[in-house]
mmCIF file of the N, C-alpha and C atoms, coordinates in Angstrom:
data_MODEL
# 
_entry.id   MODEL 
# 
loop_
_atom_site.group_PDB 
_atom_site.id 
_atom_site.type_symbol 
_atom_site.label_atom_id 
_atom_site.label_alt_id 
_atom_site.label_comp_id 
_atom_site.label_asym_id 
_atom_site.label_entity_id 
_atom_site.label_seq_id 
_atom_site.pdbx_PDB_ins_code 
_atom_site.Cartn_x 
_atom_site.Cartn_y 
_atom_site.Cartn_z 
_atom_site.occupancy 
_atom_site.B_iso_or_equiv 
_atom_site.pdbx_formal_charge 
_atom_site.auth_seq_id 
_atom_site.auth_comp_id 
_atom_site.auth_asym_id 
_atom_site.auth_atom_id 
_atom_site.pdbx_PDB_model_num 
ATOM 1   N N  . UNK A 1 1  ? -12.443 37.360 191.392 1.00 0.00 ? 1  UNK A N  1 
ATOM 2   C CA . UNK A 1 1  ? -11.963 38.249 192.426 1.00 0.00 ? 1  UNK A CA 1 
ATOM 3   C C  . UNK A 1 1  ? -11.351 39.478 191.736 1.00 0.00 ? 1  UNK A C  1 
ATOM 4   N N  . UNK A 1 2  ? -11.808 40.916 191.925 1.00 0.00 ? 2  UNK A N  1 
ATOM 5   C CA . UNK A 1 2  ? -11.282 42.091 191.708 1.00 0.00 ? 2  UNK A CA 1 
ATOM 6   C C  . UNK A 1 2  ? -9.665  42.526 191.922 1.00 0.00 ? 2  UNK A C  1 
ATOM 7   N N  . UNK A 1 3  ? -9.181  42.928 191.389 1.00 0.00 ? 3  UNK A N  1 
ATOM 8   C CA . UNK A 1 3  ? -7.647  43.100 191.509 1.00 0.00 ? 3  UNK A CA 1 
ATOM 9   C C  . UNK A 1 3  ? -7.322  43.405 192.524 1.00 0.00 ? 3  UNK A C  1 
ATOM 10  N N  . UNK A 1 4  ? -8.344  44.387 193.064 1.00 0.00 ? 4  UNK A N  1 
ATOM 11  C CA . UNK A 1 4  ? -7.731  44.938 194.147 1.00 0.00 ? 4  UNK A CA 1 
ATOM 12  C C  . UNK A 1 4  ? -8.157  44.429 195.666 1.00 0.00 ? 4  UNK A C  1 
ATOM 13  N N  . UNK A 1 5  ? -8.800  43.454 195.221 1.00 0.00 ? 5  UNK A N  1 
ATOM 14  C CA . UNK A 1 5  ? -9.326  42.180 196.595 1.00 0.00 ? 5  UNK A CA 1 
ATOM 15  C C  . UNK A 1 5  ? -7.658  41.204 196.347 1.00 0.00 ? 5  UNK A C  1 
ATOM 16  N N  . UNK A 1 6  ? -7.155  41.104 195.028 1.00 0.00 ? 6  UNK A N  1 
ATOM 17  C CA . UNK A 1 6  ? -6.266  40.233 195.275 1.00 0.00 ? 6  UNK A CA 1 
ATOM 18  C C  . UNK A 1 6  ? -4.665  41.351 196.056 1.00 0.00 ? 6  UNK A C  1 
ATOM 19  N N  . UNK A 1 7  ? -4.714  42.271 195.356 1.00 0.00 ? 7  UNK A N  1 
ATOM 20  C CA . UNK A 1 7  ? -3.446  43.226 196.194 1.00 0.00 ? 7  UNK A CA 1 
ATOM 21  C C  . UNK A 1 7  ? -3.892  43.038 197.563 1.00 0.00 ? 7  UNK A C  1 
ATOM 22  N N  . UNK A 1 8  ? -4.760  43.596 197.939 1.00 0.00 ? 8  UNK A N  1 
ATOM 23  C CA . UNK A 1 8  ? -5.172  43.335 199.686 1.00 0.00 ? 8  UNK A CA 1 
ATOM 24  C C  . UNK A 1 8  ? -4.386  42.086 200.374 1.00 0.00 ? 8  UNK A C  1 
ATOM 25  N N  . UNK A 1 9  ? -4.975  40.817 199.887 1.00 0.00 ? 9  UNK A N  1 
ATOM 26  C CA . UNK A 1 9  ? -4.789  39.605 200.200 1.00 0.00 ? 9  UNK A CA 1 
ATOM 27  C C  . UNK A 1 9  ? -3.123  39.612 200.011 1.00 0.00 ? 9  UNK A C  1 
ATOM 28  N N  . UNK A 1 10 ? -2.746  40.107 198.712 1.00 0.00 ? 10 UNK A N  1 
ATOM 29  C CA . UNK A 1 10 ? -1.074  39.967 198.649 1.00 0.00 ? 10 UNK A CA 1 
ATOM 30  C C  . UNK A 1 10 ? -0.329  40.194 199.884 1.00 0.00 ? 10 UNK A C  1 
ATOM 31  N N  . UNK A 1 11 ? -1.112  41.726 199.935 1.00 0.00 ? 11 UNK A N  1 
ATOM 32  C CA . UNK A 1 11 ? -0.023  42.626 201.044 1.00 0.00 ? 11 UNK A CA 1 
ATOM 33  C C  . UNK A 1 11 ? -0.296  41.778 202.506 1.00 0.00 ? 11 UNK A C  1 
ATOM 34  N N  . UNK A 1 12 ? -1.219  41.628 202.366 1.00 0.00 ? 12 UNK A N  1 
ATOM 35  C CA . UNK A 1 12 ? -1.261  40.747 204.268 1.00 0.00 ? 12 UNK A CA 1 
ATOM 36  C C  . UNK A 1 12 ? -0.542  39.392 204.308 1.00 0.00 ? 12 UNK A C  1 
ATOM 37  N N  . UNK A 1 13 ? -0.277  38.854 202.961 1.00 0.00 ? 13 UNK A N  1 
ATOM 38  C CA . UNK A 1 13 ? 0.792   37.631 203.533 1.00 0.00 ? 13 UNK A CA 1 
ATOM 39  C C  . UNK A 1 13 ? 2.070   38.303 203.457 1.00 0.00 ? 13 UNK A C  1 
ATOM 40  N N  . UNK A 1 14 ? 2.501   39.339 202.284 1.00 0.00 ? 14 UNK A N  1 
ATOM 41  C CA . UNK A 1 14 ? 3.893   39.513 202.633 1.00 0.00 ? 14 UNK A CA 1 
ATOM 42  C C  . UNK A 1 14 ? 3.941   40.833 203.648 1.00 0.00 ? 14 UNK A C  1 
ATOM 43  N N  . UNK A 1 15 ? 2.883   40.681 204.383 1.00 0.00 ? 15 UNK A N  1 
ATOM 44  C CA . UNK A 1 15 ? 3.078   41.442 206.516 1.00 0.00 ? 15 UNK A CA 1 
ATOM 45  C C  . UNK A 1 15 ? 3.550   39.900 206.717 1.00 0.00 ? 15 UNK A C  1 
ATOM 46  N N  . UNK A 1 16 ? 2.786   39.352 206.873 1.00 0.00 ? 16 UNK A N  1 
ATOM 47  C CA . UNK A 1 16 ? 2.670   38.393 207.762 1.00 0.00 ? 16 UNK A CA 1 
ATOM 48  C C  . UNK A 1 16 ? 4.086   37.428 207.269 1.00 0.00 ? 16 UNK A C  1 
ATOM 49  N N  . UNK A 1 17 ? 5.138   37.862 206.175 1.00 0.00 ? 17 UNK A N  1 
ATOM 50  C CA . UNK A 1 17 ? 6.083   37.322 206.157 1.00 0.00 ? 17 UNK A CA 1 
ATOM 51  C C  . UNK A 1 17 ? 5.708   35.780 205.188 1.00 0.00 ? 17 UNK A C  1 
ATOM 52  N N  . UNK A 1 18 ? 4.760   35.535 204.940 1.00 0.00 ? 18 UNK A N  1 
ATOM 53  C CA . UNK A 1 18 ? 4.684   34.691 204.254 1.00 0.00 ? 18 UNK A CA 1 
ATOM 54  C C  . UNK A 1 18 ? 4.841   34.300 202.533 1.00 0.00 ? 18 UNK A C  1 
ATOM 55  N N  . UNK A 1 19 ? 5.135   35.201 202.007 1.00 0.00 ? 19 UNK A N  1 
ATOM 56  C CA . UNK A 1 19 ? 4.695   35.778 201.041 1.00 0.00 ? 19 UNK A CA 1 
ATOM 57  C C  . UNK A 1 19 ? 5.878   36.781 200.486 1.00 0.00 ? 19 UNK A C  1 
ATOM 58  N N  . UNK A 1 20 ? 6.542   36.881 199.413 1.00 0.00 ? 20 UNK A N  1 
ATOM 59  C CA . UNK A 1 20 ? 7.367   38.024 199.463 1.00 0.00 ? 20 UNK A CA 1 
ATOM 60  C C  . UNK A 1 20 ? 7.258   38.330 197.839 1.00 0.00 ? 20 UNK A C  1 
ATOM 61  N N  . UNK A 1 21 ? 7.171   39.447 197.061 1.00 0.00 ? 21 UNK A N  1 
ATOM 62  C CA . UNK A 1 21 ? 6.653   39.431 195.740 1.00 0.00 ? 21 UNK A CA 1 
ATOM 63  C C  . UNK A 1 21 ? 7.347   41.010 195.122 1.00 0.00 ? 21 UNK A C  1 
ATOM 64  N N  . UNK A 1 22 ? 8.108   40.460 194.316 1.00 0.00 ? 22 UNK A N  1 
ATOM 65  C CA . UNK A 1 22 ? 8.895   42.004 193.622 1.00 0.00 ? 22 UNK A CA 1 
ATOM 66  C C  . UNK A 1 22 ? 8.351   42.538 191.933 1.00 0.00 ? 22 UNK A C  1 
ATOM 67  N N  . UNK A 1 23 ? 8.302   43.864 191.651 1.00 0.00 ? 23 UNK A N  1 
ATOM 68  C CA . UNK A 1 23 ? 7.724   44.136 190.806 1.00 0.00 ? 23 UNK A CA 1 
ATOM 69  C C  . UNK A 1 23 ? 8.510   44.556 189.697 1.00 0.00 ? 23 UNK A C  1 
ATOM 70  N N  . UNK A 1 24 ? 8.507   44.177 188.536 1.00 0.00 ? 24 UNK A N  1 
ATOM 71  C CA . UNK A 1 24 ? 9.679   44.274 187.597 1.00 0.00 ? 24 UNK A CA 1 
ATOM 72  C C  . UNK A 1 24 ? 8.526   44.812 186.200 1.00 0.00 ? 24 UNK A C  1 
ATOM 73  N N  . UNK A 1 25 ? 8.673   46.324 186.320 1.00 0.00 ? 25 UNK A N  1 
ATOM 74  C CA . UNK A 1 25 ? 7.358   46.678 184.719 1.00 0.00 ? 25 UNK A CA 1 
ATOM 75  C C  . UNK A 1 25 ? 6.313   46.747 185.621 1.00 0.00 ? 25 UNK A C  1 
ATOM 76  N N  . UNK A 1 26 ? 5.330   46.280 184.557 1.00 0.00 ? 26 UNK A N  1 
ATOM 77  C CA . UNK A 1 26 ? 4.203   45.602 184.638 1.00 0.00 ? 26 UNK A CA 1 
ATOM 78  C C  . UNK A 1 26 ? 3.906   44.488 185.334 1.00 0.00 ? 26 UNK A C  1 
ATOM 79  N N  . UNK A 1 27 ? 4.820   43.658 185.802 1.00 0.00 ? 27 UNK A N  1 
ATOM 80  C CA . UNK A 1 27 ? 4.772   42.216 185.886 1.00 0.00 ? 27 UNK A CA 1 
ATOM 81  C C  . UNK A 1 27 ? 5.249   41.968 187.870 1.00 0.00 ? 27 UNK A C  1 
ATOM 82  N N  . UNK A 1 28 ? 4.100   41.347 188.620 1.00 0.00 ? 28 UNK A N  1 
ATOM 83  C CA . UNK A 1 28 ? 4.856   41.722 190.059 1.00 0.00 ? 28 UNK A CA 1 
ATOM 84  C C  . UNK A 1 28 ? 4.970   39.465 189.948 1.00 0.00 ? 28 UNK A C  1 
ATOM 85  N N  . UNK A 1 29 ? 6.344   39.364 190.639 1.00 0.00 ? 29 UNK A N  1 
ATOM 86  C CA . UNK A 1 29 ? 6.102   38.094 190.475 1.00 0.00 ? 29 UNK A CA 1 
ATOM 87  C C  . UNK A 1 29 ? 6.185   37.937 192.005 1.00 0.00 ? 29 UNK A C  1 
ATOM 88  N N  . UNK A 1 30 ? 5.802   36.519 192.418 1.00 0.00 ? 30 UNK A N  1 
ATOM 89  C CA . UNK A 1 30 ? 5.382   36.807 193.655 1.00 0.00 ? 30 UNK A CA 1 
ATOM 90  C C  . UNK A 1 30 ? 5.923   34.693 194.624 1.00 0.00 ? 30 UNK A C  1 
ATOM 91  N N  . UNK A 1 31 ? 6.777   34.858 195.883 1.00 0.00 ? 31 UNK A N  1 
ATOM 92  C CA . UNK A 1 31 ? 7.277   33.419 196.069 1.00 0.00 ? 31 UNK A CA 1 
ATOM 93  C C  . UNK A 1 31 ? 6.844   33.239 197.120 1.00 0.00 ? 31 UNK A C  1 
ATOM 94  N N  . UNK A 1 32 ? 6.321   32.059 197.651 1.00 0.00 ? 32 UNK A N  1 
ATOM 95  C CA . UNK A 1 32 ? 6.358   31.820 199.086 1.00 0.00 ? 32 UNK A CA 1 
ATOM 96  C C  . UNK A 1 32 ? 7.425   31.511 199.805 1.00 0.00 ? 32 UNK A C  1 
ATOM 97  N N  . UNK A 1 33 ? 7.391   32.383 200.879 1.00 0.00 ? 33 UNK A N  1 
ATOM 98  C CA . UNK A 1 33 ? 8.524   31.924 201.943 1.00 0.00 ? 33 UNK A CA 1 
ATOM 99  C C  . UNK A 1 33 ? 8.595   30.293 202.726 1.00 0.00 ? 33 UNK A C  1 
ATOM 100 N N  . UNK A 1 34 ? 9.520   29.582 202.407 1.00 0.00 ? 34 UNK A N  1 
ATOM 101 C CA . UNK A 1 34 ? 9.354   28.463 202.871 1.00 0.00 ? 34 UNK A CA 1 
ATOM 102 C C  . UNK A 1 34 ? 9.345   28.514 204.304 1.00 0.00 ? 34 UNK A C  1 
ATOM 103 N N  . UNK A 1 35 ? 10.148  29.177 204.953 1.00 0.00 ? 35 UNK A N  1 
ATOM 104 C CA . UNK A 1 35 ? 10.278  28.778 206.152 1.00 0.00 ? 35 UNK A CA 1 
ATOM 105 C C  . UNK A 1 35 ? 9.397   29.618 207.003 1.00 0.00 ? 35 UNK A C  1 
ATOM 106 N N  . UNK A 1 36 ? 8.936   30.554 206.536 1.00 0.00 ? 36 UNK A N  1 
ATOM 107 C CA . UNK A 1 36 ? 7.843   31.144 207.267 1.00 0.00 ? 36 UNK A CA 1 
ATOM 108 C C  . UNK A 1 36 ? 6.475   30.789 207.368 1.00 0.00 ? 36 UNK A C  1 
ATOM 109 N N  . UNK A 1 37 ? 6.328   29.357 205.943 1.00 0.00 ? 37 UNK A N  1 
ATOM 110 C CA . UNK A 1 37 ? 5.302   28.598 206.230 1.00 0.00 ? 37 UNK A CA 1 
ATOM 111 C C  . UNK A 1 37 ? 5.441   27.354 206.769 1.00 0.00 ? 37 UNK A C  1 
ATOM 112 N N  . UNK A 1 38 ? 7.162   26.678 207.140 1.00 0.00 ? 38 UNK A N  1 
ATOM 113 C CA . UNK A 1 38 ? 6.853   25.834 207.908 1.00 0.00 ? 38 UNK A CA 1 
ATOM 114 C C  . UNK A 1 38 ? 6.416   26.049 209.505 1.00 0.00 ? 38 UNK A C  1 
ATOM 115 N N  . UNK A 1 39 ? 6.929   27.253 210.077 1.00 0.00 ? 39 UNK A N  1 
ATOM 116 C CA . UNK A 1 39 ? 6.757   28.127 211.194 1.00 0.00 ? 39 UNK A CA 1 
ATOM 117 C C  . UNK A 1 39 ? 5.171   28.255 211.182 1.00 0.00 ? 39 UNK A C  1 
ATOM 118 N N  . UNK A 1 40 ? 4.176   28.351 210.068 1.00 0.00 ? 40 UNK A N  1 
ATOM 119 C CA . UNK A 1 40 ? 3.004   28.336 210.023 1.00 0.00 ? 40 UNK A CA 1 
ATOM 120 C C  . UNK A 1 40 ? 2.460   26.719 210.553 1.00 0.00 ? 40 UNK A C  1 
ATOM 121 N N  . UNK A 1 41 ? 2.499   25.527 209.906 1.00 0.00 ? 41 UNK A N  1 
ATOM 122 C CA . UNK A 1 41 ? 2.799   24.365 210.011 1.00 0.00 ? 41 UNK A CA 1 
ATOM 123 C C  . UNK A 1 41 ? 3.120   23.706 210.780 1.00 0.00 ? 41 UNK A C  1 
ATOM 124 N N  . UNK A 1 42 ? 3.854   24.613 212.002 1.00 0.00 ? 42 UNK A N  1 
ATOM 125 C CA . UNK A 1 42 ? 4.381   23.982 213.435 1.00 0.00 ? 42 UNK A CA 1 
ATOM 126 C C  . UNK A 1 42 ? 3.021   24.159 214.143 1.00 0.00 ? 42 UNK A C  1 
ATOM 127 N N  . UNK A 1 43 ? 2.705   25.166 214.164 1.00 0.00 ? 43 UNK A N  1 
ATOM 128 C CA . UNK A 1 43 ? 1.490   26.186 215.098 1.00 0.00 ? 43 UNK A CA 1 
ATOM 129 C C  . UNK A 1 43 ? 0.322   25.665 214.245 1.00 0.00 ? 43 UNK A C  1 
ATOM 130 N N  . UNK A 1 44 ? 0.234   25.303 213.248 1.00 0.00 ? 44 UNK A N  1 
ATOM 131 C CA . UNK A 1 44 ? -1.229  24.491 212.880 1.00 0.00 ? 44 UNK A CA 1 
ATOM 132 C C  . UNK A 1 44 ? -1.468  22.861 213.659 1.00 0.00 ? 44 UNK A C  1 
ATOM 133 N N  . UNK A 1 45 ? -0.045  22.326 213.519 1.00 0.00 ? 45 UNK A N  1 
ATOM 134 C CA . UNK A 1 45 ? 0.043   20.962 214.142 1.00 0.00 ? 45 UNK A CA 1 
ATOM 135 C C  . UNK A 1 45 ? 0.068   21.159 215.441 1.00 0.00 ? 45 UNK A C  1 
ATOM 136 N N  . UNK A 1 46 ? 0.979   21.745 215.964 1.00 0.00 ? 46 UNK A N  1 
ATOM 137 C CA . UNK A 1 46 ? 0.388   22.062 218.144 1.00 0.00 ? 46 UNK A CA 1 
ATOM 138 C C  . UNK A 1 46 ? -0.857  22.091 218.326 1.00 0.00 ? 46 UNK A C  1 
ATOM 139 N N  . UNK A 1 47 ? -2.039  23.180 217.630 1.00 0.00 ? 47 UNK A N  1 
ATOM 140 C CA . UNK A 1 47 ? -3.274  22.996 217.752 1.00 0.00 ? 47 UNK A CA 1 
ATOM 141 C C  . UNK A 1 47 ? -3.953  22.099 217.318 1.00 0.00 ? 47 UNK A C  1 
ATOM 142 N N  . UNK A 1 48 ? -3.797  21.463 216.239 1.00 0.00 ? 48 UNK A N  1 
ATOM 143 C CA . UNK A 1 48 ? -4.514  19.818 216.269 1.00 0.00 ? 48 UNK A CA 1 
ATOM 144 C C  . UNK A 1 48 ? -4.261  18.797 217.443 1.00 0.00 ? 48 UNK A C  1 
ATOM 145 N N  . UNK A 1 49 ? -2.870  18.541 217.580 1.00 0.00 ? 49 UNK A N  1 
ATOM 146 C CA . UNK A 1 49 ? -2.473  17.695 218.241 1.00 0.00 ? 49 UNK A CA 1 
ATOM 147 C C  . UNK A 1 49 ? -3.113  18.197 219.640 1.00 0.00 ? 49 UNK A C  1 
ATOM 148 N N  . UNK A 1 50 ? -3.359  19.612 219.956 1.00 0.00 ? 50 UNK A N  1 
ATOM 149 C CA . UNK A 1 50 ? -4.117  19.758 221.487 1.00 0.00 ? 50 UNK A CA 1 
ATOM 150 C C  . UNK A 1 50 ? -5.445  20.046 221.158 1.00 0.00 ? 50 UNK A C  1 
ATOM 151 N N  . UNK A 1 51 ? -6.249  20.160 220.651 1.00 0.00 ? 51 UNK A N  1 
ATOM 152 C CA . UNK A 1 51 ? -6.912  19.475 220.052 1.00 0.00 ? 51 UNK A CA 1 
ATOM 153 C C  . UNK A 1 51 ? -7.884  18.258 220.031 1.00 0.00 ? 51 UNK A C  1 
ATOM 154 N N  . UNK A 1 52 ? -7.109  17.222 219.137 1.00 0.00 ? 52 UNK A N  1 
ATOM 155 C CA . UNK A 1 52 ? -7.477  16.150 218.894 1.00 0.00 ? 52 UNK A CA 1 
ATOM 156 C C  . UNK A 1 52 ? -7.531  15.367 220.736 1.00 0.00 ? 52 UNK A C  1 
ATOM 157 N N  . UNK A 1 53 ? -6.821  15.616 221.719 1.00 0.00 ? 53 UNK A N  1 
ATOM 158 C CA . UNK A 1 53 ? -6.159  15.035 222.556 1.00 0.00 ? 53 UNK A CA 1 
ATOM 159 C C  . UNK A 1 53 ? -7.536  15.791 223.704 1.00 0.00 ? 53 UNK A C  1 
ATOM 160 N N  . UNK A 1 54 ? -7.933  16.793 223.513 1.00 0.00 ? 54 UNK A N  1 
ATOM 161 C CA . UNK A 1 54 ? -8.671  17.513 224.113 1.00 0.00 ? 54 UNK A CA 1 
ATOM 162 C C  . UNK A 1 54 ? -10.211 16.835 224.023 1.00 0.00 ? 54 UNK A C  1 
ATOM 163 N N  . UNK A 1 55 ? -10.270 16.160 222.665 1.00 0.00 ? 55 UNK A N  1 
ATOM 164 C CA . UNK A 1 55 ? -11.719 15.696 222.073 1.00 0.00 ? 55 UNK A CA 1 
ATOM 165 C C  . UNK A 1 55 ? -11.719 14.218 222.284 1.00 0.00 ? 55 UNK A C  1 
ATOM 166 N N  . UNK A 1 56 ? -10.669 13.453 222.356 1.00 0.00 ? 56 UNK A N  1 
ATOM 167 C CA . UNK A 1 56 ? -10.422 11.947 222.656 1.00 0.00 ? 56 UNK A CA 1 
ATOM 168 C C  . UNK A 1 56 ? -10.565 12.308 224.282 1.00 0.00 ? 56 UNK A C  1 
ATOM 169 N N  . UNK A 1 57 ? -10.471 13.434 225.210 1.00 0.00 ? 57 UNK A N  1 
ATOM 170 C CA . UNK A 1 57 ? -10.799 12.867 226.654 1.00 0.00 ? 57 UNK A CA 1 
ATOM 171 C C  . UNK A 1 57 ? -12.282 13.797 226.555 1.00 0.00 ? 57 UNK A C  1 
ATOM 172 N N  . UNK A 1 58 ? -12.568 14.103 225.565 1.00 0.00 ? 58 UNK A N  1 
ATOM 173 C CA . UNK A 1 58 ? -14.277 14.289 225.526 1.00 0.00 ? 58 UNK A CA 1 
ATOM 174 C C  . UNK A 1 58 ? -14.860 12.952 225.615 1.00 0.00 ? 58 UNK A C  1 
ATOM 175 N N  . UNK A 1 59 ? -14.425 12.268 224.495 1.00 0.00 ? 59 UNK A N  1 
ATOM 176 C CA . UNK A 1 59 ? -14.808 11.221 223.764 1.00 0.00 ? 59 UNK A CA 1 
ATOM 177 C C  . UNK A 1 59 ? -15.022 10.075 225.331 1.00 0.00 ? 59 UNK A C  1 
ATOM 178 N N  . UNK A 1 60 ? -13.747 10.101 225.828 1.00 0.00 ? 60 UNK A N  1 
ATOM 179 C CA . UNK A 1 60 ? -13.678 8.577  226.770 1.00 0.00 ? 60 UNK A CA 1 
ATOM 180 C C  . UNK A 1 60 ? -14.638 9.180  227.553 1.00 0.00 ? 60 UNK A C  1 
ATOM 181 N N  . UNK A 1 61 ? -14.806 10.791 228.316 1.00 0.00 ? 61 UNK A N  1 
ATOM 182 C CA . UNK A 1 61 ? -15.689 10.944 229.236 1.00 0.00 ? 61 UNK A CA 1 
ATOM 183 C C  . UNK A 1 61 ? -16.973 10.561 229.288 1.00 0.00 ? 61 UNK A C  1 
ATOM 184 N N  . UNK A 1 62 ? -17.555 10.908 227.904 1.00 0.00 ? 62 UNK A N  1 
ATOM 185 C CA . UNK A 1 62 ? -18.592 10.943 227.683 1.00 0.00 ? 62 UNK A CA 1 
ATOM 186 C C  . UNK A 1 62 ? -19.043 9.003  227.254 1.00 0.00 ? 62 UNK A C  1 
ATOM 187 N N  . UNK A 1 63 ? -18.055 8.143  226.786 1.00 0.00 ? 63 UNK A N  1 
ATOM 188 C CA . UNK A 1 63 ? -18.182 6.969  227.108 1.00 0.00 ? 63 UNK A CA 1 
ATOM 189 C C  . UNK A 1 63 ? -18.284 6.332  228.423 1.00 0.00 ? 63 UNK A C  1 
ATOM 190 N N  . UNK A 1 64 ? -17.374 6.727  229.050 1.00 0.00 ? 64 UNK A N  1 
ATOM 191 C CA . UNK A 1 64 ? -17.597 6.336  230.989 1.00 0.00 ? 64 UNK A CA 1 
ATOM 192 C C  . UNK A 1 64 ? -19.078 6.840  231.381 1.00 0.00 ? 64 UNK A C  1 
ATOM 193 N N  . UNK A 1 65 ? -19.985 7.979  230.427 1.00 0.00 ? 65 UNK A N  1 
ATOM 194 C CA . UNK A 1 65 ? -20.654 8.594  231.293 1.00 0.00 ? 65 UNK A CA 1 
ATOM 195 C C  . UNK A 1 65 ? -22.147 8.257  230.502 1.00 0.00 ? 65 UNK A C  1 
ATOM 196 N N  . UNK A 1 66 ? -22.637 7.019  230.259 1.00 0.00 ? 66 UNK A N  1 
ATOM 197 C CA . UNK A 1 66 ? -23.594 6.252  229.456 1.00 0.00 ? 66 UNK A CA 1 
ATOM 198 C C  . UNK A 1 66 ? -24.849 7.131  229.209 1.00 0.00 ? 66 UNK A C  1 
ATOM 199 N N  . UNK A 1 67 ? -24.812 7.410  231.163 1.00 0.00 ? 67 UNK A N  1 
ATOM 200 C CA . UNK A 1 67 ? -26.440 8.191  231.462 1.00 0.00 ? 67 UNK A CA 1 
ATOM 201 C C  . UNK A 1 67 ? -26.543 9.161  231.146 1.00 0.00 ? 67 UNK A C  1 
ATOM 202 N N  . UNK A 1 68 ? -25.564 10.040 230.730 1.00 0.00 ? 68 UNK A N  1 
ATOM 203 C CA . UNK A 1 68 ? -25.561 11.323 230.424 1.00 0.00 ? 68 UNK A CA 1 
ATOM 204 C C  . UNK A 1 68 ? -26.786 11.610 228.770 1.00 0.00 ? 68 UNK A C  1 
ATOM 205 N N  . UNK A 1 69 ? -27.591 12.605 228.815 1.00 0.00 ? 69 UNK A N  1 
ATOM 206 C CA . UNK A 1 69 ? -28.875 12.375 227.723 1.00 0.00 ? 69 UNK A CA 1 
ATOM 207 C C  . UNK A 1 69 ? -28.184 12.810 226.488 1.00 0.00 ? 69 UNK A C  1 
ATOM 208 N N  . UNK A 1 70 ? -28.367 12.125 225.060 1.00 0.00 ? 70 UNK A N  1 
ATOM 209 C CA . UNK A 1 70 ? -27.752 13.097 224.072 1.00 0.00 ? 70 UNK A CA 1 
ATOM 210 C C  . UNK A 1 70 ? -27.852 14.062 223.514 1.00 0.00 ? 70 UNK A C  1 
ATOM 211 N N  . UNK A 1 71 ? -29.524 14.062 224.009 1.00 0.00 ? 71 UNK A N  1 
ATOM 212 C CA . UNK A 1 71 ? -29.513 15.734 223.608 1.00 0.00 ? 71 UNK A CA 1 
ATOM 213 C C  . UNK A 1 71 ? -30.006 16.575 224.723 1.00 0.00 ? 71 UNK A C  1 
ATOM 214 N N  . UNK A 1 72 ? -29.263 17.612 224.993 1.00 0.00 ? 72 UNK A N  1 
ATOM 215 C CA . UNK A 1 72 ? -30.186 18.253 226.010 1.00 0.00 ? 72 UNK A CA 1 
ATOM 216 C C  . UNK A 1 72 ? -31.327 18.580 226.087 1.00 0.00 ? 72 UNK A C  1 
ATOM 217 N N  . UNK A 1 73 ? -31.830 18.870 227.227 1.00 0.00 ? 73 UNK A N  1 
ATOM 218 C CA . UNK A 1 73 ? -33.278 19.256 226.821 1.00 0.00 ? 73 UNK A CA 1 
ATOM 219 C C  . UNK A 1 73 ? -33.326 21.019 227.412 1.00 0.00 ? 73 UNK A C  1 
ATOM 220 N N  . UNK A 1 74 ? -33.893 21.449 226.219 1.00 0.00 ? 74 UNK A N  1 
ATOM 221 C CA . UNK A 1 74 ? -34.457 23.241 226.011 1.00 0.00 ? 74 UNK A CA 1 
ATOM 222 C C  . UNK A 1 74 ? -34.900 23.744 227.530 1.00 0.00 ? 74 UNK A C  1 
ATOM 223 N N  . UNK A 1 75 ? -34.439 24.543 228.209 1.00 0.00 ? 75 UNK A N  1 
ATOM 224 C CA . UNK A 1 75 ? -34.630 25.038 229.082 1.00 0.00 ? 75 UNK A CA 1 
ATOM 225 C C  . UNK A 1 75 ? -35.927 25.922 229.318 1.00 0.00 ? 75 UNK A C  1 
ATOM 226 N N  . UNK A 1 76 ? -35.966 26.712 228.234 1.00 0.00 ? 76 UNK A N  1 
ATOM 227 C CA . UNK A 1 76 ? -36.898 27.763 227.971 1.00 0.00 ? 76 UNK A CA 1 
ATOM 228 C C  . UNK A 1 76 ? -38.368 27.199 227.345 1.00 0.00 ? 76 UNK A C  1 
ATOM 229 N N  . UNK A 1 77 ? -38.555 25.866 227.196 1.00 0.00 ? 77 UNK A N  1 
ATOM 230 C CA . UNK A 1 77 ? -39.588 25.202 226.896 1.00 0.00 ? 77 UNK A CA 1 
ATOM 231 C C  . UNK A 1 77 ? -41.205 25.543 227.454 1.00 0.00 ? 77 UNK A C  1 
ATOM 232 N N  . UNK A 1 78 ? -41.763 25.708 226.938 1.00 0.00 ? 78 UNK A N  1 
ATOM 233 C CA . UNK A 1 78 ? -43.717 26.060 227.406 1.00 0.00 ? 78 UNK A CA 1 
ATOM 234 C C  . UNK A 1 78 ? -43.736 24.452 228.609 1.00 0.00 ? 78 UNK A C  1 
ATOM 235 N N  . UNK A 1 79 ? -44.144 24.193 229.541 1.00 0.00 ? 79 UNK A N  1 
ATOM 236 C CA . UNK A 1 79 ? -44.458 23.398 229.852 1.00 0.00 ? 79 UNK A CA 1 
ATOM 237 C C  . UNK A 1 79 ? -46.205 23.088 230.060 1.00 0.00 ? 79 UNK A C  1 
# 
């Protein structure tokens, strides 16, 4: 990766607060914010958990629903 693909990438986590990195010389050293990635971590787990919960009442529907075909069939087909 080009240096300046990695500055890019720098600067959008420390927008996004994740990320915070000070430059001393030559040398930029660079920390993650803990708590701005557990705040990341909350909002990754809400969407699994709705989610997962969303695909388990796929799951039972589509068990209650035997007759349903597994694959559809092509609409646009030559008959």
């Amino acid at each position: 990766m080009a240096l300046p693909s990695v500055l890019q990438h720098l600067q959008m986590l420390e927008a996004s607060g994740l990320v915070r990195s000070e430059k001393t010389g030559r040398v930029r050293t660079c920390r993650i914010e803990p708590q701005a990635l557990r705040s990341a971590e909350a909002w990754i787990n809400e969407r699994r958990t709705l989610w997962e919960h969303r695909l388990d009442r796929l799951g039972a529907y589509l068990e209650a629903n035997p007759e349903m075909p597994d694959k559809p069939e092509k609409q646009n087909e030559k008959e």
